[in-house]
C-alpha positions as semicolon CSV with decimal commas, in nm:
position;residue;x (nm);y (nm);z (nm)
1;X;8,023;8,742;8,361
2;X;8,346;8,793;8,370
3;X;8,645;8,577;8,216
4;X;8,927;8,725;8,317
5;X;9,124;8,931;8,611
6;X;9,348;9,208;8,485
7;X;9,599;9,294;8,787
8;X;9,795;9,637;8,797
9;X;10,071;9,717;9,010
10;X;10,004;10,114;8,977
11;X;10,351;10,245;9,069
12;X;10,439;10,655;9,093
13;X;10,715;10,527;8,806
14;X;10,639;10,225;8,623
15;X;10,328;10,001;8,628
16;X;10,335;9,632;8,647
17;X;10,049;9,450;8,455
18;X;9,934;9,117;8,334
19;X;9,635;8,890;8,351
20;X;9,612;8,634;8,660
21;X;9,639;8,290;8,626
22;X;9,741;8,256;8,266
23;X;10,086;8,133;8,373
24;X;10,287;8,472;8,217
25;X;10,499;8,676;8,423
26;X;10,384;9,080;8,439
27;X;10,447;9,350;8,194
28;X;10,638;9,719;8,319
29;X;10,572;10,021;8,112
30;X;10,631;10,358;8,241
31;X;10,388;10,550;8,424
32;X;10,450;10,889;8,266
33;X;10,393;11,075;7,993
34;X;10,786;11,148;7,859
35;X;10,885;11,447;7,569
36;X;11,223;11,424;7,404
37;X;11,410;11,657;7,288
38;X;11,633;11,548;7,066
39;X;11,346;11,287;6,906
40;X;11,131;11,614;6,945
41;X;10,840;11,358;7,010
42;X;10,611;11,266;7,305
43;X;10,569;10,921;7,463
44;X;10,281;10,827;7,682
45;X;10,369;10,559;7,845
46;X;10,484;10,236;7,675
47;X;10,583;10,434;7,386
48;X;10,871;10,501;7,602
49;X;11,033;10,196;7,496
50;X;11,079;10,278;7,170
51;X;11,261;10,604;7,229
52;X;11,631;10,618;7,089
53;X;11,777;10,875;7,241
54;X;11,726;10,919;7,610
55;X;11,914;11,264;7,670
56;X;11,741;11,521;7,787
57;X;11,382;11,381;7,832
58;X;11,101;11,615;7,992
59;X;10,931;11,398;8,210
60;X;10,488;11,472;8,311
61;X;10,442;11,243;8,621
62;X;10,115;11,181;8,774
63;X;10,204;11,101;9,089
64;X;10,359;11,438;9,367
65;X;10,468;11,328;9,654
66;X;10,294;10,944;9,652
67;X;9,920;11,074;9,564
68;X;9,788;11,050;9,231
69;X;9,726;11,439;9,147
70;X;9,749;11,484;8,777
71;X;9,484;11,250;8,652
72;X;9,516;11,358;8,289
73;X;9,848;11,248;8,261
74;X;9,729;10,914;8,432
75;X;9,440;10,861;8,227
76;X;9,615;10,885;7,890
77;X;9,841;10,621;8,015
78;X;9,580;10,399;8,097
79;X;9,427;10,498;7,785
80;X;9,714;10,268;7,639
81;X;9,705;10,018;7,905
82;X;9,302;9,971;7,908
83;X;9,202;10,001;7,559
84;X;9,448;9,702;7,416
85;X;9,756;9,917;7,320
86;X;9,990;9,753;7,597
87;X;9,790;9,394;7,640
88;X;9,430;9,276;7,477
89;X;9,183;9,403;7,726
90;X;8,805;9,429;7,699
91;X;8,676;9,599;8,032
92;X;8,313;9,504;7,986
93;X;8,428;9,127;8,045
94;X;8,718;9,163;8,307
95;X;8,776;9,217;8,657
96;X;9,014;9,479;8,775
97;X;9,263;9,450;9,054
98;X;9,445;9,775;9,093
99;X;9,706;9,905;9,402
100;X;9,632;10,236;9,537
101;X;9,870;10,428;9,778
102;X;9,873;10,338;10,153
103;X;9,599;10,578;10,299
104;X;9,477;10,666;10,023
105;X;9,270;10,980;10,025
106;X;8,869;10,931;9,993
107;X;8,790;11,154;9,700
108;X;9,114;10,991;9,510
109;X;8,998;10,668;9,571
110;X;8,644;10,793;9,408
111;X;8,807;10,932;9,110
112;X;8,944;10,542;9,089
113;X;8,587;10,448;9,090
114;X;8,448;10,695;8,848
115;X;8,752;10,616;8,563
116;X;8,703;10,242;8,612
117;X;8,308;10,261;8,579
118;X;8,206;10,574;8,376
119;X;8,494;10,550;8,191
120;X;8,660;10,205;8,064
121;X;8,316;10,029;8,197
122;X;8,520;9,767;8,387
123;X;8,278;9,436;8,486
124;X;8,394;9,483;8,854
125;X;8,719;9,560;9,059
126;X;8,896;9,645;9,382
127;X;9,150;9,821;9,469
128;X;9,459;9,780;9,780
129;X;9,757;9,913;9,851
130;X;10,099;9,736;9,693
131;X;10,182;9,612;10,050
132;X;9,846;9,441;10,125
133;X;9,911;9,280;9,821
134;X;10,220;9,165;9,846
135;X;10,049;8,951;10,204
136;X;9,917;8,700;9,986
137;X;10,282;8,611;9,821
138;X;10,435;8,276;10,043
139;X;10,629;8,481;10,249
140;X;10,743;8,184;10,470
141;X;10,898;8,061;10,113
142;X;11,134;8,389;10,144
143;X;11,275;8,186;10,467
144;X;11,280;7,847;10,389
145;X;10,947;7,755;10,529
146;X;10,600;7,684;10,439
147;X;10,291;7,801;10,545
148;X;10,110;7,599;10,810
149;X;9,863;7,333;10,713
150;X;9,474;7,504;10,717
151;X;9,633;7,840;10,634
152;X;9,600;8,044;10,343
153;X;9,901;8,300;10,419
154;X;10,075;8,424;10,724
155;X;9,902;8,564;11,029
156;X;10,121;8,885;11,051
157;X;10,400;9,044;10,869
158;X;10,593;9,355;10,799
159;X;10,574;9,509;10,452
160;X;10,895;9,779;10,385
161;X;10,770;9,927;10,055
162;X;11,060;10,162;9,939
163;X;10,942;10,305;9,589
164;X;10,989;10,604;9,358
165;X;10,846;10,840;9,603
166;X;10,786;10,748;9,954
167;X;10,878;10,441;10,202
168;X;10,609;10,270;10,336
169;X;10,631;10,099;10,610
170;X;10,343;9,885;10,721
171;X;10,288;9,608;11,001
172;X;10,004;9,331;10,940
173;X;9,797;9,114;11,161
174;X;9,558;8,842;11,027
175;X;9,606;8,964;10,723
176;X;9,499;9,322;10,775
177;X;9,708;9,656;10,844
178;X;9,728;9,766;11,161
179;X;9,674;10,167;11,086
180;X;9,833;10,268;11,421
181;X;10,194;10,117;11,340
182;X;10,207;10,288;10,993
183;X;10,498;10,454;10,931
184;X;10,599;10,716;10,617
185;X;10,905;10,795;10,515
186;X;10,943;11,067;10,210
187;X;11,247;10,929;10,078
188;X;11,252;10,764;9,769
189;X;11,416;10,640;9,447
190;X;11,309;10,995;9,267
191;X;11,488;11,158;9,582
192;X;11,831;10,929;9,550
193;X;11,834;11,023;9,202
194;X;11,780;11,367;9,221
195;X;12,063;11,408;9,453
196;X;12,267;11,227;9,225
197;X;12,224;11,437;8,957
198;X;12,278;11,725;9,218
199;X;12,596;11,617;9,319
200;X;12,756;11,524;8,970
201;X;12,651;11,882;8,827
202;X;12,840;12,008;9,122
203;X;13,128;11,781;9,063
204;X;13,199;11,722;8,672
205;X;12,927;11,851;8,436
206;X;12,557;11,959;8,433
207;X;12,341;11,722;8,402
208;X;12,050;11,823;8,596
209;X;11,879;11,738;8,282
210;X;11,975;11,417;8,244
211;X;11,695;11,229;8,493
212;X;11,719;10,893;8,235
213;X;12,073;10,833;8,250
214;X;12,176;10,941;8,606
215;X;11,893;10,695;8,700
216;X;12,108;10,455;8,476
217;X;12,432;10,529;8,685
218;X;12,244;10,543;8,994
219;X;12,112;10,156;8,958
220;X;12,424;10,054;8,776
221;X;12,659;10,194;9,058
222;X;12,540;10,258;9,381
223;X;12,491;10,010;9,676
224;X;12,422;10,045;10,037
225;X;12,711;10,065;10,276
226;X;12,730;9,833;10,582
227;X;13,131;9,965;10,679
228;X;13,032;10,338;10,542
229;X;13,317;10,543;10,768
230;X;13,531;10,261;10,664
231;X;13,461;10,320;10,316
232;X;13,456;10,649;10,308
233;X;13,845;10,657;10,460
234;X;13,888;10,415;10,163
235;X;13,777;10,667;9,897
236;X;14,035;10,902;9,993
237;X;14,271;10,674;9,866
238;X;14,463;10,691;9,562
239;X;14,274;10,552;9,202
240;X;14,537;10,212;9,251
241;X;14,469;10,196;9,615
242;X;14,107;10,281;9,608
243;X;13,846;9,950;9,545
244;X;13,530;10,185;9,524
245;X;13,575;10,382;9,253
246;X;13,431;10,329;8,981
247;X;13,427;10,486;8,623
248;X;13,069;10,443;8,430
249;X;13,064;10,525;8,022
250;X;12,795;10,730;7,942
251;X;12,610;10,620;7,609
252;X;12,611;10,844;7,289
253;X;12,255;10,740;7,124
254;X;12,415;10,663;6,822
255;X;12,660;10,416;6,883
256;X;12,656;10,326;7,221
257;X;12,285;10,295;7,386
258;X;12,349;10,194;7,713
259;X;12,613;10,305;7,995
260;X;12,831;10,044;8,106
261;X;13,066;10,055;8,399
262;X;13,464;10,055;8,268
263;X;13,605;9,740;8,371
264;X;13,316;9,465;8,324
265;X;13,231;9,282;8,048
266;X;13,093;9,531;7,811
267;X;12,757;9,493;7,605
268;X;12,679;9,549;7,262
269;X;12,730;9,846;7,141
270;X;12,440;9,854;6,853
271;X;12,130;9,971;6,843
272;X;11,849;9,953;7,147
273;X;11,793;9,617;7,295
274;X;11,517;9,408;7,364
275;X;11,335;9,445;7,726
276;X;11,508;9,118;7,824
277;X;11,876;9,227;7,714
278;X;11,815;9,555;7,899
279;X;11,744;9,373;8,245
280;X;11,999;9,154;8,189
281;X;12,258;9,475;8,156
282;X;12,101;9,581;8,483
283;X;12,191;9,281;8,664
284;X;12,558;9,268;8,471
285;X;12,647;9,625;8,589
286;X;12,563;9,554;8,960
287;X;12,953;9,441;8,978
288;X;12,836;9,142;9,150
289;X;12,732;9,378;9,485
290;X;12,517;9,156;9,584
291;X;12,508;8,724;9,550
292;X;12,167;8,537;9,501
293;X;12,069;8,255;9,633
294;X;11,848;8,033;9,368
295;X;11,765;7,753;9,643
296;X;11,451;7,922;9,750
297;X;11,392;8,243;9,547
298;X;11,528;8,457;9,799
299;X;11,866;8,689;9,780
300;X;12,136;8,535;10,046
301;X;12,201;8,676;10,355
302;X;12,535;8,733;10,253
303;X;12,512;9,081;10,055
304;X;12,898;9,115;10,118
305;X;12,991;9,400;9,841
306;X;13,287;9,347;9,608
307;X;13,462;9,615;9,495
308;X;13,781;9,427;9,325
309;X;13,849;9,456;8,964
310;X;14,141;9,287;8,793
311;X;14,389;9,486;8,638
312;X;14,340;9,253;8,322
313;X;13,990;9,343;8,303
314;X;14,028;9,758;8,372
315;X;14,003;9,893;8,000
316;X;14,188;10,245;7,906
317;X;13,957;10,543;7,833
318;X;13,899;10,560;7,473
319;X;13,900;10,962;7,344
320;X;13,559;10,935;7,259
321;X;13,454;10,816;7,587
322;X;13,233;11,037;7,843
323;X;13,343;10,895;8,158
324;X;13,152;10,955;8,463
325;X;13,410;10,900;8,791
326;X;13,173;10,735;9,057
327;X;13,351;10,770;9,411
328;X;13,179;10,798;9,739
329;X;12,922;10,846;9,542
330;X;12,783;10,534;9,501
331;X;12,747;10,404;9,874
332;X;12,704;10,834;10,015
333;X;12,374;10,857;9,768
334;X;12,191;10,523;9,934
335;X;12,292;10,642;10,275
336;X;11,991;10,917;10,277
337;X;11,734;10,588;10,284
338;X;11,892;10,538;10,648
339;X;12,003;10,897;10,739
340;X;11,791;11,118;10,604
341;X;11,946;11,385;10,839
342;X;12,275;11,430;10,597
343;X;12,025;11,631;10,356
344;X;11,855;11,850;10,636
345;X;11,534;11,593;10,636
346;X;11,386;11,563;11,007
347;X;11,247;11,194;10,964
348;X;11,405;10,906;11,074
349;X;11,534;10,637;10,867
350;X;11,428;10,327;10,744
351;X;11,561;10,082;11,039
352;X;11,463;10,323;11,336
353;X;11,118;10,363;11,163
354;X;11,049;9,986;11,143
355;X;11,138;9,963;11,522
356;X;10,891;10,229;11,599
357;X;10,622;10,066;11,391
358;X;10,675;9,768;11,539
359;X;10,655;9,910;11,857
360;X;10,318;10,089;11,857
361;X;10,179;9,755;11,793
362;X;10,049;9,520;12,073
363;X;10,326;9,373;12,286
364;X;10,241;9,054;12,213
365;X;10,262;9,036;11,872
366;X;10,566;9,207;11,849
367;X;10,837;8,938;11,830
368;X;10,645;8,793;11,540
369;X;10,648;9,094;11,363
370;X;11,030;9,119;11,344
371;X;11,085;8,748;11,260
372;X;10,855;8,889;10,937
373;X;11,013;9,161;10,790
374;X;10,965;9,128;10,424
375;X;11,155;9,400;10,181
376;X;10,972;9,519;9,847
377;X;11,002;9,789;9,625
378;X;11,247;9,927;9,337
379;X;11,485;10,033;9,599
380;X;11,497;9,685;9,758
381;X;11,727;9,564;9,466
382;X;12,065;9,794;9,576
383;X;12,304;9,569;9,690
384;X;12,338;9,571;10,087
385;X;12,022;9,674;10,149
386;X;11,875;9,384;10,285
387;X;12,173;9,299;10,487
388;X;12,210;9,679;10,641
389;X;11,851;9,654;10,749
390;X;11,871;9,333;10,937
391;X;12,238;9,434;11,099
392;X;12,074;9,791;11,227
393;X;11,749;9,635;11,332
394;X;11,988;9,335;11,583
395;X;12,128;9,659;11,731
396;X;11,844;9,864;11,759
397;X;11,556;9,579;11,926
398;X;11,634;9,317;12,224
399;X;11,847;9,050;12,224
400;X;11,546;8,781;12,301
401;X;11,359;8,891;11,968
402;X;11,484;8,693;11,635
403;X;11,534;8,940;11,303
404;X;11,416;8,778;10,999
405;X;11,437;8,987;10,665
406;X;11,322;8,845;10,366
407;X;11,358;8,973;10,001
408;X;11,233;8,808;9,693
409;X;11,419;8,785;9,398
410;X;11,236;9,004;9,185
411;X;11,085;9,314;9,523
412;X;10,938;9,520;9,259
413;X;10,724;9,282;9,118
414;X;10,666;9,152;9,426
415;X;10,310;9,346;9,500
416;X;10,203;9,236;9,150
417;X;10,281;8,847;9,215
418;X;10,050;8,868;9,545
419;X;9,788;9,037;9,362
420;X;9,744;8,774;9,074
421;X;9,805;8,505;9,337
422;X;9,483;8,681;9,561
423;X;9,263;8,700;9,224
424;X;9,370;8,357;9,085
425;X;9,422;8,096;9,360
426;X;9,117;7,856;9,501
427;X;9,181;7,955;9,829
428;X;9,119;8,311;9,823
429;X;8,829;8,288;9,601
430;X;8,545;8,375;9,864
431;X;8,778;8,663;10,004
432;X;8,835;8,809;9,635
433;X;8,474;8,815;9,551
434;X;8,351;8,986;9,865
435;X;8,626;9,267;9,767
436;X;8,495;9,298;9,439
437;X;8,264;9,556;9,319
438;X;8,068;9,561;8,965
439;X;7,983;9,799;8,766
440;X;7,607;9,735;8,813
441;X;7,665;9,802;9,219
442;X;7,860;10,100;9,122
443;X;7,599;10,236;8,899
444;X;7,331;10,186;9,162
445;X;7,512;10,302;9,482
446;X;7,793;10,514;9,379
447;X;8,176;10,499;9,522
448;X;8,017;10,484;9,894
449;X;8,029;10,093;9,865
450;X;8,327;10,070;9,736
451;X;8,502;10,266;10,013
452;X;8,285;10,068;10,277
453;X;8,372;9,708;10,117
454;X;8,728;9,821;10,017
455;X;8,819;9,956;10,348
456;X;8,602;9,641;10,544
457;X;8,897;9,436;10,359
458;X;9,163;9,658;10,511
């Protein structure tokens, strides 16, 4: 019998892991195998993390295009993660919960099976995709509201999943996807930051290498633009006149480990820091794009951007400074999640592809659908986002339908938090063990039930 529920989050970038119902948050390692030059070393996975010098990495991803294709890059990162490098895990008394892409293909989805049997000998699992699992979260929390008495979660939904490859978007009704109002995007956070690196090779120095720390600028910088023609008239300002731009310090790895952007409150300069300092340099070197509300867990509708620095504050450019000039840049980059037309893509964008989800689906249900919208993903956390959504969405669908977008505090954990909630909570109970599939069913049927009890859940 199993005695725990081990719930993974199995991102194209980073996985999210951690036990349900033990009252600890999730754990992120990287879901890559990583070579360094300058450390001439190789890091599979979590061993990422202890890296000190973040130039030039050679990156072996196991994920093309949102479909898990290199499994031998995958399975020595779960070699880590399932054999009690990353956590304490013993498969033969634990229950698996693992995300899967949205349509997954059916001879992936048996290669799930065979690693999770045949291989780590897992007691019994199931797998869904990160959106169905972020509909068991309290999404009426995300709007001030609670979930009807005699319900277990909410009868229908939107799910915007905007990862490191692809965004999903996917419409929900009594808790199951509707397949006809899926919608794919192939834009992603790997996209956004290989144009970034694209465009600052063109503009100031090569660093088409450099995937790590133009990430770094890209998170630390950019935002989404509500006013972009405005802005962009603004960027052809003079530096005094001109409230966007922006000058980021790259690090040295010996000194200086992190970027920071000139002009905030700068971090320590020594040594790596802990996982918790890093996030918290994340959140410092947002320039304060983007105000949270605390109240109910939920980022504010107002994602009003602020651009102003005080003169006070604005530090000179030491000699021994790289300084990376961030203009247009940082709204122009974002822009591609809504246009992906500026870069020659023929797909529409993220608003005008909700709309058209929504609209395949029923008539009736339709209205309810937009007062559901719920953002999740890494690319959920650039500042604007959530408001730029909801302000192209009022001028895109009829006046007599409300827009409701919600965002959590933390989108990319999001999927993880609905899992653990679905394996740990009373009221899903009977639902989560008719999902589940052990190893002794496995054995004796083979990966046909689990696509027939998996899918039955869909």
């Amino acid at each position: 019998m199993a005695s725990r529920t081990l719930v993974v989050d199995n991102g194209a970038s980073t996985i999210k892991c951690g036990y349900a119902g033990d009252g600890t948050s999730y754990r992120t390692i990287s879901n890559n195998i990583t070579r360094s030059k300058a450390e001439r070393k190789t890091f599979v996975g979590d061993q990422l993390d202890t890296c000190k010098d973040f130039s030039g990495l050679y990156y072996r991803l196991p994920f093309e295009k949102g479909i898990l294709t290199s499994w031998d890059v995958e399975k020595q990162v779960w070699d880590r993660l399932f054999t009690g490098k990353v956590m304490p895990c013993d498969p033969l008394t634990t229950n698996l919960v693992i995300s899967e892409p949205v349509l997954n293909l059916p001879n992936v989805g048996a290669t799930y099976d065979q690693l999770v049997f045949e291989e780590y000998g897992f007691h019994a699992y199931t797998r869904m995709s990160a959106p169905h699992m972020a509909m068991y979260n309290d999404i009426p929390d995300l709007f001030g509201q609670k979930i009807g008495s005699g319900k277990k979660r909410v009868d229908c939904a939107v799910i915007v999943d905007s990862g490191y490859s692809f965004t999903h978007i996917v419409p929900f009704w009594r808790g199951k996807p509707i397949l006809v109002g899926i919608r794919r995007i192939n834009v992603g956070g790997k996209l956004l930051t290989n144009h970034l690196k694209e465009i600052i090779s063109f503009r100031y120095w090569n660093m088409m290498d450099e995937t790590h720390v133009v990430n770094e600028v890209k998170e630390a910088c950019c935002y989404v633009s509500n006013k972009f023609w405005d802005e962009l008239d603004i960027c052809k300002k003079s530096p005094r006149a001109n409230k966007i731009l922006q000058h980021y310090v790259l690090p040295d790895y010996s000194e200086q480990q992190t970027g920071y952007v000139k002009g905030k409150k700068r971090k320590s300069k020594l040594k790596p820091k802990s996982k918790k300092a890093k996030k918290t340099a994340r959140e410092s070197n947002d320039m304060d794009l983007d105000s949270e509300d605390e109240t109910n867990g939920q980022r504010s509708d107002d994602d009003d951007i602020d651009h102003n620095l005080s003169d006070d504050s604005i530090e000179e450019i030491e000699e021994d400074e790289q300084v990376l000039t961030m203009n247009n840049e940082r709204f122009t980059v974002p822009e591609i999640l809504f246009n992906p037309s500026d870069i020659g893509m023929d797909q529409a964008g993220i608003s005008e592809a909700i709309v058209d989800a929504i609209s395949s689906c029923d008539e009736e249900i339709q209205g309810m659908l937009y007062a559901n919208i719920v953002l999740v993903g890494g690319n959920a956390r650039l500042p604007g986002y959530k408001k730029r959504i909801a302000h192209d969405l009022r001028q895109l669908t009829p006046s007599e339908y409300e827009i409701r977008v919600g965002i959590d505090n933390d989108p990319l954990g999001y999927a993880w938090q609905g899992g653990q909630r679905f394996a740990s909570m009373d009221e899903f109970s009977t639902d989560f063990k008719n999902r589940l599939v052990t190893r002794a069913e496995y054995l004796e049927i083979g990966s046909a039930l689990c696509e027939s009890r998996f899918r039955a859940g869909v």
